[in-house]
C-alpha positions as CSV (number, residue, x, y, z in Angstrom):
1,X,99.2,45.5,178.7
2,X,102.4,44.4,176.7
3,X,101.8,44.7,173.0
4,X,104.5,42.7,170.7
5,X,103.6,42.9,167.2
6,X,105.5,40.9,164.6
7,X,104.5,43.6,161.4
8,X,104.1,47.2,160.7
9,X,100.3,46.8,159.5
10,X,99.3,44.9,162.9
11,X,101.6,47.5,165.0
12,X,99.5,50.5,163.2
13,X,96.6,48.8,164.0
14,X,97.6,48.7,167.5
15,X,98.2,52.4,167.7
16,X,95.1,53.4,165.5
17,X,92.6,51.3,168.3
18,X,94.7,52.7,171.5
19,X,95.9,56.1,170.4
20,X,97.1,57.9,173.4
21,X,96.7,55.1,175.6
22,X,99.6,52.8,174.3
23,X,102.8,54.3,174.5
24,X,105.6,52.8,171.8
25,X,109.0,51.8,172.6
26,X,111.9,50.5,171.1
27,X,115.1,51.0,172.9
28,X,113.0,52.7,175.8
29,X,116.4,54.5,176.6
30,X,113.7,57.8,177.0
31,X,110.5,56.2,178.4
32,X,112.9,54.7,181.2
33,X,113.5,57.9,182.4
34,X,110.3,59.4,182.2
35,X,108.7,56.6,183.9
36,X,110.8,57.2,186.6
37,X,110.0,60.6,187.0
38,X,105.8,59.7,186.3
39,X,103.4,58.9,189.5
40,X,101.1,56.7,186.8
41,X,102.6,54.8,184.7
42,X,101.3,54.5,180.9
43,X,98.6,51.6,180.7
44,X,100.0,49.9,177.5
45,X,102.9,49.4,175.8
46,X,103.3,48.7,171.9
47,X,107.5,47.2,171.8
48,X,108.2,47.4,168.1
49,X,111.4,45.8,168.1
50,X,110.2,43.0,166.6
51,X,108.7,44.5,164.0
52,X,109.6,43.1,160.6
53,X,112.5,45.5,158.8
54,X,111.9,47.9,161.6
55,X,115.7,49.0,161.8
56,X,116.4,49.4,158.3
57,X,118.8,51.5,156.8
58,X,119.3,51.4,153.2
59,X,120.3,53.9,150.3
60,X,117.2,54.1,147.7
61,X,117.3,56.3,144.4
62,X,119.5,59.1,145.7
63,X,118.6,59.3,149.0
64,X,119.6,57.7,152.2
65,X,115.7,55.4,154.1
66,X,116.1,55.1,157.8
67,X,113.4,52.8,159.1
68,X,111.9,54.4,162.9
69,X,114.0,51.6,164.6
70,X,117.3,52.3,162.9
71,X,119.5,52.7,166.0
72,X,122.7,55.1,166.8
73,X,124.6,52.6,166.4
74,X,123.8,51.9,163.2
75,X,123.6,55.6,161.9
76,X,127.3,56.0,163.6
77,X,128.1,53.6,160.3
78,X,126.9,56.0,158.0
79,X,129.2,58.0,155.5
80,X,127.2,61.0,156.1
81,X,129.5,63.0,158.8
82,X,126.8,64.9,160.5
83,X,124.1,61.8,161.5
84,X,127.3,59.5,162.1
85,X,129.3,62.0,164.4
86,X,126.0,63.1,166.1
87,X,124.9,59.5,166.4
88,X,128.6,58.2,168.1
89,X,127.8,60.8,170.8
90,X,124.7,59.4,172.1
91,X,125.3,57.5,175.3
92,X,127.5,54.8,175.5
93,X,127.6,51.5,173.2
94,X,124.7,50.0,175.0
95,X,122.2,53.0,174.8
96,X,123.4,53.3,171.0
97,X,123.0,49.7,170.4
98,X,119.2,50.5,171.9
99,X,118.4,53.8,171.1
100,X,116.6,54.8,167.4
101,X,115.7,58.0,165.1
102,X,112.0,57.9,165.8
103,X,112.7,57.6,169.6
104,X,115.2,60.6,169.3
105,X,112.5,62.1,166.9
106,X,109.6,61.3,169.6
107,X,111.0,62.7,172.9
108,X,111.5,66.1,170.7
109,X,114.1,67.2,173.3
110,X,115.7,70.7,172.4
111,X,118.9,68.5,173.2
112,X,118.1,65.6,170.4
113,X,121.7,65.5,168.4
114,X,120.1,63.2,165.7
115,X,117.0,65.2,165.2
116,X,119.8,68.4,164.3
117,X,121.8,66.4,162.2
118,X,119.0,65.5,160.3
119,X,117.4,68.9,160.0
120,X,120.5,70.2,158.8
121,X,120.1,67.7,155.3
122,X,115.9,68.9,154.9
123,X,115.0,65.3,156.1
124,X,111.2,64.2,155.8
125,X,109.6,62.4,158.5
126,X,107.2,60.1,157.6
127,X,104.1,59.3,159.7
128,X,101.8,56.8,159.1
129,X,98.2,55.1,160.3
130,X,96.6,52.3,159.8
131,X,93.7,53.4,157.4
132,X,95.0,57.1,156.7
133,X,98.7,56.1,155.1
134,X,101.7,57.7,154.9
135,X,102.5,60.9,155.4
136,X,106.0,63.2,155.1
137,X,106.5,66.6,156.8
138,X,110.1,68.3,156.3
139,X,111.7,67.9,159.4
140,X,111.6,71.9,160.3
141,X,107.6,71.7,160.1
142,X,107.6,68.3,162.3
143,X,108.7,70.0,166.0
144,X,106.0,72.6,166.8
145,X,107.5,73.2,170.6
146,X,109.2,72.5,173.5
147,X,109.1,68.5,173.2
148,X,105.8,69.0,170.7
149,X,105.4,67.5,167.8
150,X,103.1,67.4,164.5
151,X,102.8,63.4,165.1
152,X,99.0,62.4,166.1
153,X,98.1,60.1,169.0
154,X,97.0,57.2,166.6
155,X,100.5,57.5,164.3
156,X,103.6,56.2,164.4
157,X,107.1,57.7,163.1
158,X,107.9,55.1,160.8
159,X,111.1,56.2,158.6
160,X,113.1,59.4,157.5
161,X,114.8,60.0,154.2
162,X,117.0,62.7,153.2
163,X,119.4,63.0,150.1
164,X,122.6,61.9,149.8
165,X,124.5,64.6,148.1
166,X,124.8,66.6,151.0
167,X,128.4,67.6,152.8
168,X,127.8,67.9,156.0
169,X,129.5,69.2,159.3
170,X,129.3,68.5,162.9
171,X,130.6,70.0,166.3
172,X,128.9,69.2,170.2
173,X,129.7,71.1,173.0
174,X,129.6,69.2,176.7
175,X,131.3,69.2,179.6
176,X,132.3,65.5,178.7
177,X,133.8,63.5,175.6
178,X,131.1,60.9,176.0
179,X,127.8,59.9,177.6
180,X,126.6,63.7,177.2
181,X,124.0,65.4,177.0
182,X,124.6,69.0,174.7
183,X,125.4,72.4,175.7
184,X,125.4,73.3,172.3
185,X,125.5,71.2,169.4
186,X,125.4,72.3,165.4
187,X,125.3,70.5,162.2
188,X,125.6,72.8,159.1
189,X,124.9,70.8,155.5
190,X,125.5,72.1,152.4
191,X,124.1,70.5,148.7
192,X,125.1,70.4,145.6
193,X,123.3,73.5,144.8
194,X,124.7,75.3,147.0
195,X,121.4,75.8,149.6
196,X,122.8,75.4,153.0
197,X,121.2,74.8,155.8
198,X,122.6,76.0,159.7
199,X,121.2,73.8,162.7
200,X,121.1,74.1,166.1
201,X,120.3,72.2,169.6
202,X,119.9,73.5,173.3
203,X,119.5,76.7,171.6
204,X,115.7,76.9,171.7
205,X,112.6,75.4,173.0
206,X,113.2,72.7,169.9
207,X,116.1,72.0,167.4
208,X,116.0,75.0,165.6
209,X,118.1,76.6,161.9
210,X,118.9,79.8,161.8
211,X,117.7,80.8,158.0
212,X,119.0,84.5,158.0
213,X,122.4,83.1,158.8
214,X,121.8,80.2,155.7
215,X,120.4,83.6,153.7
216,X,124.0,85.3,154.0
217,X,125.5,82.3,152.8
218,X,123.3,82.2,150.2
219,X,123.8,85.2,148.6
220,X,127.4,85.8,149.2
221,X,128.9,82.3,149.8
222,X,131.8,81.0,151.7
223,X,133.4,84.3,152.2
224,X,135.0,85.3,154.9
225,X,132.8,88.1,155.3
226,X,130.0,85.8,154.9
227,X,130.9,83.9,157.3
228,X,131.5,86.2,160.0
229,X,128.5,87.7,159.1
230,X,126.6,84.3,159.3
231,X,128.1,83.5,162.6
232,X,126.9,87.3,164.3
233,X,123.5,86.5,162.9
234,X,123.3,83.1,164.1
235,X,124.1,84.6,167.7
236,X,120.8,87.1,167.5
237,X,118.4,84.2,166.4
238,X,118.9,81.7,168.9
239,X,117.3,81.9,172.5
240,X,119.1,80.1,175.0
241,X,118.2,79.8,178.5
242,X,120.5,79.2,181.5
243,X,120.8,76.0,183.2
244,X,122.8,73.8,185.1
245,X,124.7,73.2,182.5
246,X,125.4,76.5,181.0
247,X,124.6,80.0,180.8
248,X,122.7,81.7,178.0
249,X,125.2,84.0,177.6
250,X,128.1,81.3,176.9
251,X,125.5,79.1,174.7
252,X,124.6,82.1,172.5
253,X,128.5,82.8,172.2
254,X,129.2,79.6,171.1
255,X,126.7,79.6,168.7
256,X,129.1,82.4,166.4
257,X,132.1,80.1,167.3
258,X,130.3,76.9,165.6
259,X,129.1,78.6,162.3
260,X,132.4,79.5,161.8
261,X,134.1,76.6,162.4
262,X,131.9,74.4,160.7
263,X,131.4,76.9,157.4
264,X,135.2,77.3,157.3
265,X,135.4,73.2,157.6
266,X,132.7,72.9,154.7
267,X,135.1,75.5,152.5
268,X,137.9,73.5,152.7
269,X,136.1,70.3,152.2
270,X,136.7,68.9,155.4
């Protein structure tokens, strides 16, 4: 069955009665895919694209709102460097113009560009039910494994927030300039207060930071030294694995050659 709500209240509703028996879509740029790859196909559907204020993307009190639906395309308009560089490398125009956060958020692929550009700002995902509310996990508590997550069959990922202030910095590795999927990709973000945080994908089995490297940087800054440093650690806490894309050895490498680029770009303000 085709579900086609018109409001978030009746689509939580929806998901509450059905739980893991309705599967959600908005662009459907993943469950295409994986229906293709499926003997059974799910029994329902819940399409939330018409969903009142579904895409949304706002700024609010200091911090940036993305509604679940907000696609790639719109977050490629955003002027926060990481999520808009990350976002312009999804696909081509017409999976951007479908795609959206919470699918990127959903699929938890190791590979999602938007999920580390957003963990590299301390996003909170918010997850909500239809009697139970709202609730908000920091986006490093929300992927528990390899395409895991901490959302519940009867929820739906309805919006992320992060705040505004941070400088951010992004690089992808692939063996095309569009309409690829990672080798490696890393967004770094830095606040105000200095706290930085060092994010990684294709790296591990989920999206992934590497917090001794963020500790160096912590305590000794943008050195050089510090850098350096932060890129060698980097290399020793990721766990790549070879594919057909790459080889653990090259991704792990690239890893050091990231931090330092993207720490040196953050120094000089870039």
């Amino acid at each position: 069955m085709f579900h086609q709500p018109r409001n978030l209240d009746e689509a939580l509703a929806i998901r509450a009665d059905l739980g893991a028996d309705v599967t959600p879509i908005a662009g459907g740029t993943d469950i295409v895919v994986a229906l293709n790859r499926q003997a059974k196909p799910p029994r329902n559907f819940l399409d939330l694209t018409h969903v009142a204020d579904g895409s949304t993307v706002r700024r609010d009190n200091g911090q940036w709102f993305l509604a679940g639906g907000a696609t790639f395309t719109q977050l490629g308009k955003l002027p926060v460097k990481a999520l808009a560089q990350a976002a312009m490398t999804v696909g081509g125009p017409a999976i951007r113009n479908a795609g959206t956060i919470a699918g990127n958020l959903g699929t938890a692929s190791p590979a999602g560009d938007g999920c580390v550009a957003l963990m590299a700002m301390d996003a909170q995902v918010e997850l909500s039910h239809a009697t139970r509310g709202k609730r908000s996990l920091p986006i490093h508590d929300y992927f528990t494994g390899f395409r895991k997550t901490a959302l519940l069959a009867d929820e739906l990922i309805t919006a992320v927030r992060f705040d505004a202030d941070w400088k951010t910095a992004w690089y992808k590795i692939g063996k095309r300039g569009s309409i690829n999927i990672s080798i490696v990709c890393c967004a770094i973000g830095m606040n105000p207060r200095g706290d930085v945080r060092i994010a990684f994908g294709c790296v591990a089995p989920t999206v992934i930071r590497t917090r001794q490297a963020e500790a160096i940087i912590a305590k000794d800054g943008l050195t050089d030294a510090a850098i350096e440093a932060a890129a060698q650690s980097a290399m020793k806490e990721v766990a790549p694995i070879d594919d057909h894309r790459s080889s653990a050895t090259y991704r792990r490498a690239m890893c050091g050659v990231l931090t330092r680029r993207l720490l040196r770009d953050l120094r000089q303000g870039n």
